[in-house]
C-alpha positions in Angstrom: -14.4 24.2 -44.2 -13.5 20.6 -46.5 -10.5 20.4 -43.9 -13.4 20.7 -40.8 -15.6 18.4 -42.5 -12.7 15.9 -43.2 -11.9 15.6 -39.5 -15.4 15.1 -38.1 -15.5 12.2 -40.1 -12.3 10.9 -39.4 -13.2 11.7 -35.4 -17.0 9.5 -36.5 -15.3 6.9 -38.1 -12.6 6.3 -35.3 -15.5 6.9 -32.4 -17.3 4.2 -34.3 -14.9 1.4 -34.9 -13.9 1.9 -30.5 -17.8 1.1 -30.4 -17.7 -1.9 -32.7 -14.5 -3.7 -31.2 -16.2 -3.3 -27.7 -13.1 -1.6 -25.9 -14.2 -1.5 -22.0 -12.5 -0.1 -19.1 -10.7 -2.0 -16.4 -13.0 -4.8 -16.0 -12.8 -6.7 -19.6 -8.9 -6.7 -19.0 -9.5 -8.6 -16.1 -9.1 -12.7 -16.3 -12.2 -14.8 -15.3 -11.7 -16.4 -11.9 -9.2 -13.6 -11.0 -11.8 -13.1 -7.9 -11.1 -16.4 -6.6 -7.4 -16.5 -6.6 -7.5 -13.3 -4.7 -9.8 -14.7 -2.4 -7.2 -17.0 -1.6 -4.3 -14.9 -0.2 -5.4 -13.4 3.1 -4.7 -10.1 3.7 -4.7 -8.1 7.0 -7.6 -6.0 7.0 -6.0 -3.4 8.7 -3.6 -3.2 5.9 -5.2 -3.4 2.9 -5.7 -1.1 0.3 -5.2 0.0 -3.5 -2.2 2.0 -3.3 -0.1 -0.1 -1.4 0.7 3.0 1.2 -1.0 3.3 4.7 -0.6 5.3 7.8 -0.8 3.2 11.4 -0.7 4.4 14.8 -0.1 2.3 17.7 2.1 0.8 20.4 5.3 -1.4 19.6 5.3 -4.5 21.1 7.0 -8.3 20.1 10.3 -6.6 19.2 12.8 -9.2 17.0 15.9 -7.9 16.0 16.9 -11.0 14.5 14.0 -10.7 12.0 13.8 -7.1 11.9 10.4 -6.9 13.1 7.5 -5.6 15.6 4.2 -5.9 16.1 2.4 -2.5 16.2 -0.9 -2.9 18.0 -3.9 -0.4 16.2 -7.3 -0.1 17.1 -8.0 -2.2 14.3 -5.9 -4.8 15.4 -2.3 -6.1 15.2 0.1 -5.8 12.4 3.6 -6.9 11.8 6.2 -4.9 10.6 9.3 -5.6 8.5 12.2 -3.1 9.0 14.4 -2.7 5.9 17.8 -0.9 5.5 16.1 2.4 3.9 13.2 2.4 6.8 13.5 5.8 8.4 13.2 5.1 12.4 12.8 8.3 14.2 13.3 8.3 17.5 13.3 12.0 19.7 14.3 13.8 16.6 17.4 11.2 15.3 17.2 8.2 13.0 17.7 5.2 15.1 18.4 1.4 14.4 15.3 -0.8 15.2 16.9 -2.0 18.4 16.3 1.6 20.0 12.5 1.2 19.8 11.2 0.1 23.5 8.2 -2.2 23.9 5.1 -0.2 25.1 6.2 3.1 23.2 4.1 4.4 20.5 4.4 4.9 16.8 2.8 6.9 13.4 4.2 6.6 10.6 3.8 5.6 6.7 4.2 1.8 5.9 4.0 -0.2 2.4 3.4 -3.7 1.2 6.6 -4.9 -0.4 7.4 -8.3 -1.3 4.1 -9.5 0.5 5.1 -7.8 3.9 4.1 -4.7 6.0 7.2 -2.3 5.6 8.1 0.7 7.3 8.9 3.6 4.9 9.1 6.2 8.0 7.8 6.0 11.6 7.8 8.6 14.3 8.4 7.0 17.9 7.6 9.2 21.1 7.4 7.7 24.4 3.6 7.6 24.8 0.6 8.3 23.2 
């Protein structure tokens, strides 16, 4: 029972000095004016979110093989897409370069911010939608 009474205090005392020192969540480890520099750097809409990961569906169109990129056109509105080496392109079944994808054909698939850019992690390509 001294060993019970022991740790409730212990549990009080350490409950109490997390009150005093005023530890917050998330917010107080956040710098003042952090709002505004984020403000700055525009992000597609379409794109945007907290995990970094997004599904799209759309047509391909604005194909550049040089730059390894397309523009998929959404509902939302257009996004560009960076191709990297590990960027699964499935076309009918088999992984394909990105110079296999057609202009007008449509695409789902799982993209990712990376190094400030719209990446491909896998996309699906069929002929139409």
């Amino acid at each position: 029972m001294k060993r019970f009474a022991i740790g409730i205090a212990i549990l009080s005392v350490v409950f109490s000095m997390t009150l005093l020192t005023g530890c917050k969540g998330k917010e107080s480890s956040q710098v003042p004016g952090g709002e505004t520099a984020g403000a700055e750097k525009q992000e597609n809409p379409v794109t945007a979110n907290k995990t970094g990961i997004f599904e799209l569906e759309g047509k391909v169109s604005n194909i550049n093989t040089t730059a390894n990129t397309f523009v998929l056109e959404t509902k939302e509105g257009n996004v560009e897409i960076y191709v990297r080496v590990m960027s699964r392109i499935m076309v009918d079944g088999e992984r394909k370069p990105l110079s296999a994808l057609k202009s007008g054909s449509y695409a789902k698939g799982t993209f990712k911010k990376s190094d400030g850019r719209d990446t491909v992690l896998e996309v699906v390509i069929t002929p139409e939608g």
